[in-house]
Phi, psi and omega in degrees: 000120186272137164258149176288161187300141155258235223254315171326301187305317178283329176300338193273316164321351184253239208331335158302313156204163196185129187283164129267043125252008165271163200286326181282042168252088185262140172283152162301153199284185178246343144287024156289292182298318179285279193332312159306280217289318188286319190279340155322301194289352195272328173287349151269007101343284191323278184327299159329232184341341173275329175288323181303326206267333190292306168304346179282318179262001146262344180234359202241209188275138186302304180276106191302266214300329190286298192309306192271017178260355194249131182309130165110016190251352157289344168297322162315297184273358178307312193307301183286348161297312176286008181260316160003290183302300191289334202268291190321325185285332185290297166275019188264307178316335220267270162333309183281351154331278207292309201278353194257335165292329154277345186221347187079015165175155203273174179347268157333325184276330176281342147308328186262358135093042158233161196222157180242139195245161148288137187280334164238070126089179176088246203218142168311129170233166173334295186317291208289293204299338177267344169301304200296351194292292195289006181287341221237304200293302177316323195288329197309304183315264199342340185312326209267329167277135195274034175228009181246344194278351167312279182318329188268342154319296171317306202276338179294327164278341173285331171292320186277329173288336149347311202267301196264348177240008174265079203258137001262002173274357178036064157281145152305157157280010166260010175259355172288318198288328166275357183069035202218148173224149187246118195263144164291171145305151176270155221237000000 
């Protein structure tokens, strides 16, 4: 006795190879995608900030919040933000990995009912999904030296602005880079 498939199994088998030229690969909207990367993105905001603080208090001045009202306390508080940064960043990557390779799309994109595909068609791969992973985070870290963070700014909008004039597939560039698109789901 074979059991049917559910609604998990096929998304994942959809995600696994996928024509782009079938018709229900509508790209996803682009306050489709911000709504996801946020509901994705607040436990690793937490997870940040609880490492922020645990580092501070190993490395920086005891009182975190006092320490950022005293002139020089950004010299401090830099160190721990950024391991802060790398370690959340690490794992936030770590996560858009692990789940678009097991379901083709992370938490956030199954509430919001979009999934990410190859844009010319075949199969997800490890590789393409750890390009488009680390496009997001290494810049995030670079937010905290203070002579890259102009640039990763610059470069984080510059990702995003992708998504709204890059028509009609509204790729990002990490997904150019990854080759990859994010679609709705069929409803």
């Amino acid at each position: 006795m074979t059991a049917m498939p559910s609604e998990d199994d096929s998304a994942r088998s959809a995600s696994v190879a996928h024509d782009p030229h079938d018709p229900s690969a509508v790209p996803a909207e682009w306050w489709e995608r911000m709504a996801a990367r946020i509901i994705d993105a607040v436990p690793f905001v937490v997870l940040y900030y609880i490492l922020f603080v645990v580092f501070s208090a190993l490395f920086g001045p005891a009182d975190v919040i006092a320490a950022a009202a005293v002139d020089g306390a950004r010299a401090h508080t830099s160190l721990p933000r950024l391991i802060a940064w790398l370690i959340s960043g690490a794992a936030f990557a770590v996560y858009d990995v692990v789940l678009h390779s097991r379901y083709g799309r992370t938490l956030g994109k199954h509430v919001l009912r979009i999934r990410l595909i190859p844009a010319g068609g075949g199969v997800l791969t490890t590789a393409a999904l750890a390009k488009r992973a680390a496009m997001l985070p290494g810049p995030m870290a670079a937010m905290d030296i203070a002579v890259l963070n102009l640039l990763a700014g610059v470069f984080l909008f510059v990702v995003g602005l992708f998504i709204l004039v890059d028509k009609p597939s509204q790729q990002g560039l990490h997904d150019k880079v990854a080759g990859t698109m994010v679609v709705r789901r069929p409803r």
